[in-house]
C-alpha positions as CSV (number, residue, x, y, z in Angstrom):
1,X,-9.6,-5.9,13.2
2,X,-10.8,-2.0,12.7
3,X,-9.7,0.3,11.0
4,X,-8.1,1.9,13.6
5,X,-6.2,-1.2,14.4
6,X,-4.9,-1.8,10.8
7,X,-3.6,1.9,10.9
8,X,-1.7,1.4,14.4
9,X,0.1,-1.3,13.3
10,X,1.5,0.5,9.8
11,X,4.8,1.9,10.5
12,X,3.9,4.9,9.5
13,X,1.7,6.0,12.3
14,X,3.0,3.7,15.2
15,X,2.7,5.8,18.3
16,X,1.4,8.8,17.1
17,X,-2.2,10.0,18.9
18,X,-5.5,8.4,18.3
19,X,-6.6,11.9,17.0
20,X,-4.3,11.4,14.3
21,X,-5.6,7.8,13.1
22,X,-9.3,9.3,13.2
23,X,-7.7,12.1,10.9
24,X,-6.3,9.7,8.9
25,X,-8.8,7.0,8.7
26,X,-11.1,10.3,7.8
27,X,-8.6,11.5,4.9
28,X,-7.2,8.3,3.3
29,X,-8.4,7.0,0.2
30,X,-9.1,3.6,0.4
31,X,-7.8,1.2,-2.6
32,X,-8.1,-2.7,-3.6
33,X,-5.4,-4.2,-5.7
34,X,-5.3,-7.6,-7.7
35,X,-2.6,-9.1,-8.3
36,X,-0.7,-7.8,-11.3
37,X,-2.1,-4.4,-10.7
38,X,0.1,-1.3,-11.1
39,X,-0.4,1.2,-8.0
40,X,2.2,3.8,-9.1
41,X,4.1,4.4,-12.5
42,X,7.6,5.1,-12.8
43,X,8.4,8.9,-14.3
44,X,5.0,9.6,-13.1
45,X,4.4,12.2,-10.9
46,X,4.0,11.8,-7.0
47,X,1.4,13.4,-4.8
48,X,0.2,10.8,-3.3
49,X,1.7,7.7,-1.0
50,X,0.3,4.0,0.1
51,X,-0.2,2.9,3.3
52,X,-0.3,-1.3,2.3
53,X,-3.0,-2.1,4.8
54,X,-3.0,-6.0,3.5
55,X,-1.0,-8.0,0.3
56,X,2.0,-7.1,-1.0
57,X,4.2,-5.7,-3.6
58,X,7.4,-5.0,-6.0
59,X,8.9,-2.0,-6.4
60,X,10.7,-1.9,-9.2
61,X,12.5,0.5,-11.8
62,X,13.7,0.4,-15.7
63,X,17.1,0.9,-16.1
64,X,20.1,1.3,-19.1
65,X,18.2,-0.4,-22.1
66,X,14.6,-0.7,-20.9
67,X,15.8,-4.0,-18.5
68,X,13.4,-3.8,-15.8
69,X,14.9,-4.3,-12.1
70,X,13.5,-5.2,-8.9
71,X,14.5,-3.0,-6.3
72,X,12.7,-4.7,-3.4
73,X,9.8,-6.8,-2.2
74,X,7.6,-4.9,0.5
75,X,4.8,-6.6,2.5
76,X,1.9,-5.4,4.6
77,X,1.9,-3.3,6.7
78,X,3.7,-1.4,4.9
79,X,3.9,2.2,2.5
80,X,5.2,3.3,-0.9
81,X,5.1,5.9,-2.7
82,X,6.8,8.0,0.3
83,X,9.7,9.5,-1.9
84,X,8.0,11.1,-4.4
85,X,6.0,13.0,-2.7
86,X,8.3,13.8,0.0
87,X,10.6,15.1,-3.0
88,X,8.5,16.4,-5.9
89,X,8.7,15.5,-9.1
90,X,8.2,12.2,-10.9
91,X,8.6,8.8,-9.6
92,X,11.7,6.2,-9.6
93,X,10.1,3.6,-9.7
94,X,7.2,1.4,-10.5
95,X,4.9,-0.4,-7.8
96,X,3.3,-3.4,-8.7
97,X,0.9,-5.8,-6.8
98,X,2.2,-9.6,-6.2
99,X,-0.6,-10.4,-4.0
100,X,-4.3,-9.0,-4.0
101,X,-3.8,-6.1,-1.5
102,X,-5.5,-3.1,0.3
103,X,-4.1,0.5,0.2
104,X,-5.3,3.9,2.3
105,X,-3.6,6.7,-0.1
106,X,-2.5,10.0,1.7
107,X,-2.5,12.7,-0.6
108,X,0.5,15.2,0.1
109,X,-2.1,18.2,1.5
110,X,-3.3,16.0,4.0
111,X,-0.1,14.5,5.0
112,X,1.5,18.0,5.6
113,X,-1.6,18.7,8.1
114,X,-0.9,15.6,9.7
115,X,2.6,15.9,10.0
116,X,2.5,19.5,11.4
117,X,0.3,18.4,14.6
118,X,1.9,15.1,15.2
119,X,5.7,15.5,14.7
120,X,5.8,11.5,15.6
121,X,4.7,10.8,12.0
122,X,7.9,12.2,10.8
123,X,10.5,10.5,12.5
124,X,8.6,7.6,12.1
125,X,9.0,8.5,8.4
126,X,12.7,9.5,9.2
127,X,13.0,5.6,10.7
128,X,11.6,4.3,7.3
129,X,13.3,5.6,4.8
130,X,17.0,5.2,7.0
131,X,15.9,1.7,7.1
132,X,15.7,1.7,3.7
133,X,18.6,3.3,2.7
134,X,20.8,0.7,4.9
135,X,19.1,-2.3,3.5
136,X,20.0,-1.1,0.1
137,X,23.8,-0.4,1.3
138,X,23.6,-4.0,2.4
139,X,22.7,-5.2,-0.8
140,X,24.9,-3.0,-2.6
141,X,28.0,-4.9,-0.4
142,X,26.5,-8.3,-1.1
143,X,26.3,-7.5,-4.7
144,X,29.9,-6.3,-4.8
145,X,31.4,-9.5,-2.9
146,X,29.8,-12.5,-5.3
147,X,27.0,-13.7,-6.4
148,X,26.5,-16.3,-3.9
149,X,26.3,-13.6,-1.0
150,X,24.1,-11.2,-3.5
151,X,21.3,-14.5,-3.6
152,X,22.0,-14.8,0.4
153,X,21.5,-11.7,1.3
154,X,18.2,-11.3,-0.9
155,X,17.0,-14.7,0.1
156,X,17.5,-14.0,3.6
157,X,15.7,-10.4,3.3
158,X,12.9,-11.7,1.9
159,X,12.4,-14.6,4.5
160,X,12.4,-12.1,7.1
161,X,10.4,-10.1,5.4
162,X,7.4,-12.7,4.4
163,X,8.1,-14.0,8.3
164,X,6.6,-10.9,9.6
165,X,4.4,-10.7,7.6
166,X,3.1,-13.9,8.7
167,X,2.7,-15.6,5.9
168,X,2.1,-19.5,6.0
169,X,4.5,-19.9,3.4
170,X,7.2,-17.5,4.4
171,X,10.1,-19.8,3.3
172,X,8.5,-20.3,-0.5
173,X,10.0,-17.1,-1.9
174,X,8.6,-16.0,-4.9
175,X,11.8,-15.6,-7.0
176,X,12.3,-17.2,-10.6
177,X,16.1,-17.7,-12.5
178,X,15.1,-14.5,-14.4
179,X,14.4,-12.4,-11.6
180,X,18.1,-13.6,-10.0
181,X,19.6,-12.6,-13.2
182,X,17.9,-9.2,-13.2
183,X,18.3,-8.6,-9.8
184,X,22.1,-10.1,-9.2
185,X,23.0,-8.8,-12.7
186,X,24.4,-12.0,-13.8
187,X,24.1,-14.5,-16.7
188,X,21.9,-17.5,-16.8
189,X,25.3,-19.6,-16.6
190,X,26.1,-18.0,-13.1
191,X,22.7,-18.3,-11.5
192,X,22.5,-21.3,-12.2
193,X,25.5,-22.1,-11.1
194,X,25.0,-20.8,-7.6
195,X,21.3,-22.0,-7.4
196,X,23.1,-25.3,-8.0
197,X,25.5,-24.8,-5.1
198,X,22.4,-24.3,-2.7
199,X,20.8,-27.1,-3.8
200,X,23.9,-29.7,-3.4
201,X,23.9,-28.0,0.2
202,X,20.3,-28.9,1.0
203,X,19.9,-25.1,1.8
204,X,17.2,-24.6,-1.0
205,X,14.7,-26.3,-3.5
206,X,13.6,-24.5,-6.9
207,X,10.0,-25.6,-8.1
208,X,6.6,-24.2,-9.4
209,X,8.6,-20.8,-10.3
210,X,9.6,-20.0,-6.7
211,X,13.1,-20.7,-4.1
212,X,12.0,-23.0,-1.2
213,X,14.0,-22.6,1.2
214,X,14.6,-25.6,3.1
215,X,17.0,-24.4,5.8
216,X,16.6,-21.1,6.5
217,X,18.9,-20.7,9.1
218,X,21.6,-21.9,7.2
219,X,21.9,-18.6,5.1
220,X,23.0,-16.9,8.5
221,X,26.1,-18.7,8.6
222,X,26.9,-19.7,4.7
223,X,30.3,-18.4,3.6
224,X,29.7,-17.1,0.1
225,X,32.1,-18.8,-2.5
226,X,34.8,-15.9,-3.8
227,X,33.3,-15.6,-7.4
228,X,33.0,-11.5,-8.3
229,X,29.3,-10.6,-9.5
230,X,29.3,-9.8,-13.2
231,X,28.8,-6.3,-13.8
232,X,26.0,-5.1,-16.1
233,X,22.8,-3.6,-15.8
């Protein structure tokens, strides 16, 4: 695949004019990232943004007493970083790479330039970021109703997420007890609890440090059990 391919299919520049991906390919930075590597900092600041060419990553942010959160898992193709620089200032998070993976970096200057002579960019931005915004709202809900639809909901996000992606092992989610407790803020009692219930219902099998999800269509019907998330951060 060229280059020009690879940039096409980020969301970031679908539809806009093949004059822009030559600007683009011609501008962008290119960067390789093993896994474990940090691409951006939290409290850092922002002038630049990743388009995630191949791989993936977790965003993620420290919170009330140094716990570190995840905030979501993003896979190729893909950017981050687009906040920041949009707003100014320092960063809200941290960006770390869970699989080996490829970046093109646009540096605010040139994505100003872009942006002025193909307006496509930026409601394809616009589309991003909304997208965003109502995936966290649905998580928020989730997380307000019980733990057991706070783990369905970020099970099923992630499935459909790795699906598009493509990945062979789409339904082997990388997600241990202590990121659920992190991420559902709830004790090790609780999650366990719940990742119990899923189990005794054949929906899921935990093993080598990862969810397997055994019947993925099953979390698009499953009626959470009424237990309130515990609140903490």
């Amino acid at each position: 695949m060229t280059l020009q391919d690879q940039l096409r299919e980020n969301p970031l520049l679908g539809g806009v004019t093949e004059e822009t991906l030559r600007e683009v390919g011609r501008v962008a930075v290119p960067y390789h990232f093993d896994e474990g590597d940090v691409l951006l900092f939290q409290d850092r600041d922002g002038e630049l943004m990743h388009l995630l060419i191949s791989g993936a990553v977790r965003v993620s942010r420290l919170g009330s007493g140094q716990l570190e959160r995840t905030v979501s898992e993003l896979y190729a193709p893909n950017l981050v970083g687009e906040s920041a620089l949009l707003l100014g200032g320092e960063r809200s998070a941290t960006v770390t790479a869970t699989l080996p993976s490829r970046t093109l970096a646009l540096h605010r200057p040139h994505l100003e330039m872009i942006a002025r002579r193909d307006p496509t960019l930026l409601w394809n931005l616009a589309r991003i970021l909304a997208g965003r915004v109502r995936e966290l709202n649905d998580e928020l809900i989730a997380c307000g109703h019980s733990t057991d639809a706070a783990l369905t909901h970020v099970m099923r996000s992630l499935y459909s997420q790795r699906l598009r992606a493509g990945l062979p092992d789409a339904a082997a989610l990388p997600l241990t007890h202590s990121d659920l407790m992190v991420r559902l803020s709830a004790s090790r009692e609780t999650v366990s609890r719940v990742l119990k219930r899923f189990q005794q219902q054949g929906i899921i099998r935990v093993g080598d440090g990862r969810l397997h999800l055994l019947r993925p269509a099953a979390l698009e019907h499953y009626e959470p059990q009424e237990e309130p998330v515990e609140q903490g951060d």
